[in-house]
N, C-alpha and C positions, 0 to 999 in steps of 0.2 A: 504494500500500500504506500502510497507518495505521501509527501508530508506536506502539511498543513500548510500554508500562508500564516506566516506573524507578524501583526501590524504592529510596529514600532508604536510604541508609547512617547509621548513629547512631553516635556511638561508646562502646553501652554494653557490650563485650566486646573484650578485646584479644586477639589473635593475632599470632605472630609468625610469619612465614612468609621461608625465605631463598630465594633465585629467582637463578638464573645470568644471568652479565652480559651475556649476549648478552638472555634477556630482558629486565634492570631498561634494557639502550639501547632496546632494540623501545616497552617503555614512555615512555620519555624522549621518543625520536621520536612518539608519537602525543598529548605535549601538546596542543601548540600547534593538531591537526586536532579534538582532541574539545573543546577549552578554550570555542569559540564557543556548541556542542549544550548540554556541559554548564552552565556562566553561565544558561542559558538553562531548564535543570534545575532550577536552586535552589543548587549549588556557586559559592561565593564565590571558590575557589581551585582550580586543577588544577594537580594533581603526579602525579611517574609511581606514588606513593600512589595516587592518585585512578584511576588509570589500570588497574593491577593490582587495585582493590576493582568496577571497575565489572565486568574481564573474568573474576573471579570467579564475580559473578553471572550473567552469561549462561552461564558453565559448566555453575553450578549448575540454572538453570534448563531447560538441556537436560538434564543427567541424572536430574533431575526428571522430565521429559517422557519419557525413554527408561525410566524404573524407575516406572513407575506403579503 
């Protein structure tokens, strides 16, 4: 299977969003498994920031796909 399109992230709009600590650990824990994929991206740096911006967008992308 081919891999996905990732829209780079900019930072030209902020949001703040607050996320329960069961998930900011879920993110925590998935450093270090996306930190390789992502470097590899174009991300200099992965944080569970990083982490919760990527799973974002595949959100978005499938409701996207479900709301056409």
């Amino acid at each position: 299977m081919g891999r996905k399109k990732v829209t780079k992230i900019a930072a030209s709009e902020r949001v703040t969003l607050r996320v329960t600590p069961d998930i900011a650990k879920r993110a925590a824990a998935l450093v270090p498994k996306i930190a390789p994929d992502a470097a590899a991206q174009g991300f200099t740096r992965v944080t569970p920031s990083t982490v919760l911006k990527r799973a974002l967008l595949r959100g978005l992308d499938a409701l996207e796909a479900e709301y056409k």
